[in-house]
Structures are given as structure tokens and as C-alpha cells.
C-alpha positions in Angstrom: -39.6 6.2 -7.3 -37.1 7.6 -9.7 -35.0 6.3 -13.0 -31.5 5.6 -10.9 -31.7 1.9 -11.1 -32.8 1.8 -15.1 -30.6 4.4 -16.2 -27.7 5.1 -13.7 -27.4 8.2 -12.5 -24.3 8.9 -14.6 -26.0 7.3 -17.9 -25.0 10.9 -19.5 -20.9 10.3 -19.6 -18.5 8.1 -21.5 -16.0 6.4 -20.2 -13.0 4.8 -22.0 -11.1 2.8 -19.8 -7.1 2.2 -20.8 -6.0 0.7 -17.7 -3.5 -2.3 -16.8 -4.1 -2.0 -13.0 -6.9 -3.1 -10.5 -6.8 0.4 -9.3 -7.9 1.8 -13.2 -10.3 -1.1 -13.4 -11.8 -0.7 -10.4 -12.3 3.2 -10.8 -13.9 2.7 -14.1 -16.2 -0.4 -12.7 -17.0 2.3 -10.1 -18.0 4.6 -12.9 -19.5 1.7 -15.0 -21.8 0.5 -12.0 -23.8 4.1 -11.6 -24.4 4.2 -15.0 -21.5 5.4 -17.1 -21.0 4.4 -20.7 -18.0 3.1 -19.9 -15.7 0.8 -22.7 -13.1 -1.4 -21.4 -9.9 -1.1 -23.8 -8.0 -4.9 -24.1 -4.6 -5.7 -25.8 -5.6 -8.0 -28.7 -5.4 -12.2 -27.7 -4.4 -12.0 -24.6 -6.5 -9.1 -22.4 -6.3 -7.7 -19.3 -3.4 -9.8 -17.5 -6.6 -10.0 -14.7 -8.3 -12.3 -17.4 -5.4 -15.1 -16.5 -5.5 -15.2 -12.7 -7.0 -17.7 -10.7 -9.2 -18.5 -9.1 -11.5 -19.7 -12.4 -14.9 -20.6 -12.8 -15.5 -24.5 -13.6 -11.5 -24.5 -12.4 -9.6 -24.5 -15.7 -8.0 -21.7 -16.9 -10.3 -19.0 -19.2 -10.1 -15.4 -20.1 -13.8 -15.3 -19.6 -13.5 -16.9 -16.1 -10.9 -15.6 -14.3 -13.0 -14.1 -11.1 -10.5 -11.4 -10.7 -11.1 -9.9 -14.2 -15.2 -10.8 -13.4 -15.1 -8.7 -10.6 -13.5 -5.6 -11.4 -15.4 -4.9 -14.9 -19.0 -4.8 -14.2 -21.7 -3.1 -16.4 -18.5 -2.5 -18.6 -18.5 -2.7 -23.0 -15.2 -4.3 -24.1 -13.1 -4.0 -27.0 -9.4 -5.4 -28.3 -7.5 -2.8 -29.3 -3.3 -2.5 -29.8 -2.4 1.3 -28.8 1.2 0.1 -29.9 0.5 0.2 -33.5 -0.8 3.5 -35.3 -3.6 2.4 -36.7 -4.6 1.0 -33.2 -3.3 4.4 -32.2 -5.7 6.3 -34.6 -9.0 4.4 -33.2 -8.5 5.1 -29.9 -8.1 8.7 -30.7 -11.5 8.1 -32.5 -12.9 7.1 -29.4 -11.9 9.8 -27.0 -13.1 12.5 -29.4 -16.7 11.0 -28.1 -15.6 10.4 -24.3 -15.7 12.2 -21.5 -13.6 10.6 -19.0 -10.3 8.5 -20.2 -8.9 6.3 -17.4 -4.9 5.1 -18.3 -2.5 3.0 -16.2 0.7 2.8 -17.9 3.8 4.0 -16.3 4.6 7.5 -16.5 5.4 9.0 -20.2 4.4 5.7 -21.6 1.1 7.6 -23.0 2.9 10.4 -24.6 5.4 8.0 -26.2 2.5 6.7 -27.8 1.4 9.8 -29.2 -1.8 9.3 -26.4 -0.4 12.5 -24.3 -3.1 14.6 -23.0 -2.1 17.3 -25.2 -2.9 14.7 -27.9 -6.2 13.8 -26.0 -7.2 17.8 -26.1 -6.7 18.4 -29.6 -9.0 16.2 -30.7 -11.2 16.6 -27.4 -11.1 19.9 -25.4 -13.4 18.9 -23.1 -11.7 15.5 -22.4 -10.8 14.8 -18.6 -7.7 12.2 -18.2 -7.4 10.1 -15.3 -3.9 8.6 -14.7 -3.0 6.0 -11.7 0.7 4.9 -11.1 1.8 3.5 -8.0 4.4 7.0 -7.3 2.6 10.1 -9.6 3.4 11.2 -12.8 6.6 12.7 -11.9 9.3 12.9 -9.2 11.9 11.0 -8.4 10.4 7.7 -8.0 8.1 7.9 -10.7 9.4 5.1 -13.1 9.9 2.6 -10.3 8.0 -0.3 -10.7 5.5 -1.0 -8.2 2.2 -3.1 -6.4 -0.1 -2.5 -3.8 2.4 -4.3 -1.5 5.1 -1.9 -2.4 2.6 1.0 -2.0 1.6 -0.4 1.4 4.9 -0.4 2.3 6.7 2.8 1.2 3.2 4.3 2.6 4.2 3.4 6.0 1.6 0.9 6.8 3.3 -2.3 7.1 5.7 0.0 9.4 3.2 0.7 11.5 -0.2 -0.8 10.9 0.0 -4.8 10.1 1.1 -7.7 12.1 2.5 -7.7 15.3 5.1 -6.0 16.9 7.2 -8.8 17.8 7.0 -10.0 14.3 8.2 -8.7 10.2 5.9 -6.5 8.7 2.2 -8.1 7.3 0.8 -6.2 4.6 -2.6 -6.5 4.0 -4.4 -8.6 1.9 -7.4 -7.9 -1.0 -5.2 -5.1 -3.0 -6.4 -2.4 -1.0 -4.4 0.3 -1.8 -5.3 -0.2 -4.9 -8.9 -0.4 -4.2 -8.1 3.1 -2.2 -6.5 5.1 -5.2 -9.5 3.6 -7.4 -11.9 5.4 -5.1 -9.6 8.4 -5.2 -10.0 8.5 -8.9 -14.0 8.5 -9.0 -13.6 11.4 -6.5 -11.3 13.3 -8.6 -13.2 12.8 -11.7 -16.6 13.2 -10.7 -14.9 16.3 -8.7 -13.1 17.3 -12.6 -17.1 16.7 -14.0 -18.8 19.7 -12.0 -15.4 22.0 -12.9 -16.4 21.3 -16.6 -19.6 22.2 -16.4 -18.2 25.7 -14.5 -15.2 26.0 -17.4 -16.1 24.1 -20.3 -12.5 22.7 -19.9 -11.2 19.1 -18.9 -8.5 18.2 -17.2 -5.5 15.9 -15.9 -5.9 14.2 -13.1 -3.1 12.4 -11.6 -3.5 9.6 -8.3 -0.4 8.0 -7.2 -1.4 4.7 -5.3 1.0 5.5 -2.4 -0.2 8.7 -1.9 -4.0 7.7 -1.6 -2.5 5.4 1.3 -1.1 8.2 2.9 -4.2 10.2 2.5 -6.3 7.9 4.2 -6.7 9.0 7.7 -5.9 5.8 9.8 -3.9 7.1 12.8 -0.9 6.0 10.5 0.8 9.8 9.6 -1.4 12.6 10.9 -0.5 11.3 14.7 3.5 11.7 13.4 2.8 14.7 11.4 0.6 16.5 14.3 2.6 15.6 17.4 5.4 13.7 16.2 4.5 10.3 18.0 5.6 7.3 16.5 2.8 4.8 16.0 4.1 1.1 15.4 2.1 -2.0 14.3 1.1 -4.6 16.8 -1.6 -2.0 18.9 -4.0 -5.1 19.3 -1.5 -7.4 20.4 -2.1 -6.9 24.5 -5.8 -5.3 23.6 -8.3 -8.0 24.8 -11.2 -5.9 25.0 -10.2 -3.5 21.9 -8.7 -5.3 19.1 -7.6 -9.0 20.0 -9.2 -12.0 18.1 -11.0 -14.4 20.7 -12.2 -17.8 19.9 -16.4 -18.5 20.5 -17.8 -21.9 20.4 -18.4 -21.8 16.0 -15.9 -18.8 15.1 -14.2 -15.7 16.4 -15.1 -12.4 17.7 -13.6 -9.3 18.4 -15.0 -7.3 21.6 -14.9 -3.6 22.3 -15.1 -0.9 24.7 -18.0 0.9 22.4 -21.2 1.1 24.2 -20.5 0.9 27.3 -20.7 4.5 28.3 -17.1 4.6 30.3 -18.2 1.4 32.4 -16.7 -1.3 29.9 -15.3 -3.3 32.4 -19.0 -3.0 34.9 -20.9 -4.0 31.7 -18.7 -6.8 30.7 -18.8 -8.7 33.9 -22.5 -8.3 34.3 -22.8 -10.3 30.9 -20.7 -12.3 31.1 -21.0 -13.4 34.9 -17.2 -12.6 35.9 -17.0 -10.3 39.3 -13.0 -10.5 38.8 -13.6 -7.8 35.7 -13.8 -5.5 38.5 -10.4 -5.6 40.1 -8.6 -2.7 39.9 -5.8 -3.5 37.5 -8.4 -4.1 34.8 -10.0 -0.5 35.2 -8.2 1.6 32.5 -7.3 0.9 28.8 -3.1 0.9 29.7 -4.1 -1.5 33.2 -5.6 -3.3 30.8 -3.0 -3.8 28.5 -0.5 -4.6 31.5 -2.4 -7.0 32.5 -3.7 -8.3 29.2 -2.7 -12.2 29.7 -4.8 -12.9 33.1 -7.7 -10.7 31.3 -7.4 -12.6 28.2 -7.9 -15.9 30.3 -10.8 -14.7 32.5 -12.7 -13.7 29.4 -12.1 -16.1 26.9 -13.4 -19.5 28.1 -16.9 -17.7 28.5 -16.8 -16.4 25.0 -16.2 -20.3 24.0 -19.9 -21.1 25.6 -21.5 -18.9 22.5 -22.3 -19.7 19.4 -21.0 -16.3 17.0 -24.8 -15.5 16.0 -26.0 -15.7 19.4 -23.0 -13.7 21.0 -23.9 -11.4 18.6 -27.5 -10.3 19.5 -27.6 -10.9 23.1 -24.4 -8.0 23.3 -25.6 -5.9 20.1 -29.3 -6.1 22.3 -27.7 -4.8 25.5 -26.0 -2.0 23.4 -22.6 -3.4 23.6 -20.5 -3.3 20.2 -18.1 -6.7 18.8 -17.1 -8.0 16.0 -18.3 -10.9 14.7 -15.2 -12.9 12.5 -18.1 -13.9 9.8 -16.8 -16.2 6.7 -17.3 -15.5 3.2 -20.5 -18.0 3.2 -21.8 -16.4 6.3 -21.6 -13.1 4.7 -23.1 -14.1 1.5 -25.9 -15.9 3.5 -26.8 -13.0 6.1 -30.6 -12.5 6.2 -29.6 -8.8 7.2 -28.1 -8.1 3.8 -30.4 -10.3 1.8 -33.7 -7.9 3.3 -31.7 -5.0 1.9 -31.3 -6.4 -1.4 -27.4 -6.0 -1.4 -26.5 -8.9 -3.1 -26.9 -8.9 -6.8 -27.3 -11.9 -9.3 -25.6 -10.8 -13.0 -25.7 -13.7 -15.7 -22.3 -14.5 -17.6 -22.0 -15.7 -20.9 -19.5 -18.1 -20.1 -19.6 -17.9 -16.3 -22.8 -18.6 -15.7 -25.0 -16.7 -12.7 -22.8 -14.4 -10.3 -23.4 -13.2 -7.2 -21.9 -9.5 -6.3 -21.9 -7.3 -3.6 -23.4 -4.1 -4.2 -21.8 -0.8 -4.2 -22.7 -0.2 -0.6 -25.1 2.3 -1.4 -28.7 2.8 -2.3 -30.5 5.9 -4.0 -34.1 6.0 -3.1 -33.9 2.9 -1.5 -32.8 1.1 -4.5 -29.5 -0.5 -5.5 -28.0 1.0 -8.0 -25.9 -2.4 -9.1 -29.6 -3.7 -10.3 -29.1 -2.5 -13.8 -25.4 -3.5 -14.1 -24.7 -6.2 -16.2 -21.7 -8.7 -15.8 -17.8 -8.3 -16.9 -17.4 -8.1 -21.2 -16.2 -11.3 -23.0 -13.0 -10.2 -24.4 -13.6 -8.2 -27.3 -16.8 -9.3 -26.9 -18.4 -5.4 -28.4 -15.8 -4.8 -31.0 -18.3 -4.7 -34.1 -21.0 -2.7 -31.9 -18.1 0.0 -31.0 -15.8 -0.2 -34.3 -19.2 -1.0 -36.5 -21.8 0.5 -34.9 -20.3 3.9 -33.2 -17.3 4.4 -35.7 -18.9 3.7 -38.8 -16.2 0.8 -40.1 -16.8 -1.7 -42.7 -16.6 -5.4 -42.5 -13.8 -5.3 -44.8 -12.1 -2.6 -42.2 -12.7 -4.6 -39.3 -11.5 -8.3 -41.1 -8.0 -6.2 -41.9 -7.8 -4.8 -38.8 -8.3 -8.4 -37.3 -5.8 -9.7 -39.5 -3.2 -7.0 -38.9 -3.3 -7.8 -34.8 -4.8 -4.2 -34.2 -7.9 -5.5 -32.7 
């Protein structure tokens, strides 16, 4: 068995994370969660805005219980730290003269206006990489427009194409994830910026623009437009019983497929589930199919309403046929599948209490890696460890720094 789970397999870097975006939080938790040293930089009394958004623990409003901030900053160290001010300023340039990684969020320029540039970084750091996420890139035209991950989605093309239904306005999708996208981006780039070190001895800046890692993804969104110049437009699962369209069972919902079938979906479909009329003609290929989708959708549907989800489930997965079971958050949380892998970890809180997360999705050597994590910082919860304990300040330092709004 080896260390991964006590140490983290990136135990060896420091991160310091400046960011005021899920997408910088989430690439630093990312970071944080494998093992990375990784410090959490907060504005002083307030905190990360995440700190304030409901839903809380207990209810009542708490920067210690928001469960957006909670989930985001795992295994993270914390500090309160105003960059504004010089003296603020002059810490933080403290810090990244020990870092490896720095992780920033502000709007294009904003870092430099600071006197935080990355030329600033390097002088004090050569080997110093810079990660910078803004919803457009550090430069061009559209840089300095404000944005969110439903801006993103939609200047990315995916509420023109992917979301809702045709005959409907655009739906963009919920659970920020473009942002979650150009956080994963990030870890890519820097772990990618990491191995050039070691070849160069140099760092680098990175910059991830949240509407670009949309782009990027490959989802049958822009490659089919790019490649061949076809049009894709939202609402593909709209007439797609048996590839795409929601169907009520007796406890839930389910989604069927074609997957498994070995080119005989409609054959396998009406063996289980007893209908001989799945065999007419007009049901025989995918765009029959969609033709016909209404007298389909009413053949199939009132058998799915005789299972129970679970049951559905086995009985098709058994046979080698592939749905999708519509599962609820408590279903998820409760499936014996995940609990035998050990995905679920339980991280005690301070103020929250016990907290049950979903792992990284992962395991090394059969372990998860989250095991050694530890749950979000209170805020400024390490500021005497980091300002104390790594920079060397007095007690008299820190009280005038306290008293001058700087941490």
C-alpha cells in the first residue's frame, strides 16, 4: 500500500490561492484535495463572497456555514489578507516567494494595478507559476466584460444549442459548470506548467478563460459546425424516447437507451418489456423513431410505470441493456454501490459539524485520496500559524496589522 492517502501525492507544492471565483476555488480545492499545501487568501471581515450564500448549516446565515464556501475549499489553510493596501501587498509577496503555484481571479490588469503582476511575482519568485481565470482571457476585446458561468454558457454557444427545448428560450445549465470546467482546465495546465519546471527551472503564466474551456469541451456543440458546418440546435431529446427523453417509473424517472443492444434496440426492448408493436416498421431506425416519437412514447411508457427505479435498473443493466436511472440527492448519498467503494467522505467542521463529501472520483491504489483531506478553513482561521509561524511576525505585528484592516 503506498503513502497517497497520508500524504497526498502532491504534499511537495504550495499553493496560494487569490481567487474570487468558484472556478479559482475549485481549481485550488482540486489542488488542495491531492495533497497540496495550499492557503486560501480572504478579504478581511467579510471573506470569500461564497462565505454568504445560502444554503447554511443550522439555517441562519454564517461565514463558517455557507455550504457553497464548505464545498469548494477542502483540505485548504486560510488567512485574511487586504491585497489593496501595501502592507497587505507586501505579505502576500512574502508568501509567493515560498509558493509554487499562485491561483488569481480578478478581472484582467487588476493584479498588475496592484503591483501583483507576474513580473512582480518573478522577481521575487523565478520559479513561480501564475494561474489566472476570467470569464473572456486576459486580453482581447471582451476581456473587461463582466461575466458568470451563465454568460459563459451562453456566449459559448451552449444555451444556443445544447439546453432546453427547441420550441422553447434557451435553459442554461444548472451547478456552475462552466466554471467547474475551466477549474479543471486550470489543474491541467498547472500540473502540465509543474513537469515544464522541472525540464526549465522556469515558471509560467497560465491564462484560462471560462468561455473558452466551454468551447473546448467536446460535446457535439462546435467541432460538428467547425468540421462540417452543420448546425446543431438544442432540443435533440425532445422526440428521442428511446435516446434521451425523461420517462416516468412507478417511484422516479428513467432515461432509456439504445446502448447494449447490439443494433437490435427495438427486438430487445419488446422482449422485456412484453410489447410486439416495438416491431412495426416505423419504429425501426433512430429518425422512424423520432417521426413517430408520440405513439412510441405511449406504447413504452405505461410499462415503465409498473417498475420500481431500482428494480428497472438491474433487471435491464442484467440483460446488458444501458438507462438512466433519475436518482435523487438522498438516493445518491445512500447507494450501497458507492458506499462499498468508500466514495463518500465524512470531514468534521468546527462550526459545521460532520460533512459528508463526494470524493474526487478517483482512487490511487485503491484508496481515496479525499481520506486525508480535512474540511473548508474558518475564516482567517490560520492567520498566526501562516503570519506567526511561516513568516516570522510578532504579536505586536500581527495586533497592528489587525488593527490596521490588513488582515
Amino acid at each position: 500500500m503506498t503513502n497517497v492517502a497520508m500524504d497526498g501525492i502532491l504534499s511537495d507544492i504550495k499553493v496560494l490561492e487569490l481567487a474570487h471565483a468558484p472556478s479559482g476555488a475549485f481549481c485550488a480545492k482540486l489542488l488542495a484535495d491531492q495533497g497540496a499545501d495550499t492557503v486560501k487568501v480572504e478579504p478581511p471581515g467579510s471573506g470569500d463572497q461564497a462565505r454568504h450564500e445560502p444554503p447554511f448549516i443550522g439555517g441562519k446565515p454564517h461565514p463558517d456555514r455557507g455550504t457553497a464556501f464548505l464545498a469548494m475549499n477542502t483540505s485548504k489553510r486560510g488567512v485574511t489578507l487586504d491585497v489593496t493596501q501595501p502592507a497587505g501587498r507586501d505579505l502576500f509577496l512574502k508568501l509567493v516567494s515560498a509558493a509554487d503555484v499562485v491561483i488569481e481571479s480578478f478581472k484582467p490588469g487588476q493584479m498588475g494595478s496592484l503591483g501583483l503582476s507576474y513580473e512582480a511575482l518573478k522577481a521575487g519568485n523565478p520559479n513561480v507559476i501564475l494561474l489566472s481565470i476570467s470569464y473572456f482571457g486576459q486580453y482581447g476585446p471582451y476581456a473587461n466584460y463582466e461575466g458568470d458561468d451563465l454568460i459563459a454558457q451562453a456566449m459559448g454557444g451552449y444555451l444556443y444549442a445544447v439546453t432546453g427545448s427547441a420550441d422553447k428560450p434557451p435553459m442554461g445549465t444548472a451547478l456552475q459548470q462552466m466554471e467547474q470546467t475551466a477549474g479543471r482546465n486550470g489543474v491541467i495546465a498547472i500540473m502540465a506548467a509543474l513537469l515544464q519546471r522541472e525540464q526549465s527551472g522556469a515558471g509560467c503564466h497560465i491564462d484560462v478563460s471560462v468561455m473558452e474551456a466551454a468551447i473546448a469541451t467536446p460535446s457535439g456543440l462546435i467541432h460538428p459546425y467547425s468540421f462540417t458546418g452543420r448546425n446543431p440546435r438544442r432540443g435533440s431529446g425532445d422526440a428521442n424516447v428511446m435516446d434521451g427523453m425523461h420517462l416516468p417509473t412507478r417511484d422516479g424517472e428513467v432515461t432509456l437507451t439504445t446502448a447494449g443492444t447490439g443494433g437490435r434496440s427495438m427486438e430487445v426492448w419488446s422482449e422485456f418489456i412484453g410489447e410486439l408493436r416495438l416491431l412495426d416498421p416505423k419504429f425501426a431506425t433512430r429518425l422512424s423513431r423520432q417521426e413517430n416519437w408520440e405513439e412510441l412514447r405511449d406504447l413504452v411508457a405505461p410499462k415503465l410505470k409498473e417498475w420500481n427505479n431500482l428494480d428497472l435498473m438491474r433487471e435491464t443493466m442484467a440483460r446488458g441493456l444501458v438507462i438512466g436511472l433519475v436518482q435523487s440527492p438522498q438516493q445518491v448519498l445512500d447507494s450501497p454501490h458507492l458506499a462499498e467503494r468508500g466514495f463518500f467522505v465524512e470531514l468534521e467542521h468546527a462550526e459545521a459539524g460532520t460533512l459528508k463529501y463526494p470524493g474526487p472520483g478517483f482512487f490511487f491504489d485503491g484508496v481515496n485520496p479525499m481520506q486525508a483531506s480535512r474540511a473548508a478553513p474558518r475564516l482567517g482561521e490560520h492567520n498566526a500559524e501562516i503570519y506567526s509561524g511561516q513568516l516570522g511576525l510578532s504579536n505586536d505585528e500581527l495586533s497592528r496589522l489587525y488593527a490596521a484592516y490588513v488582515i
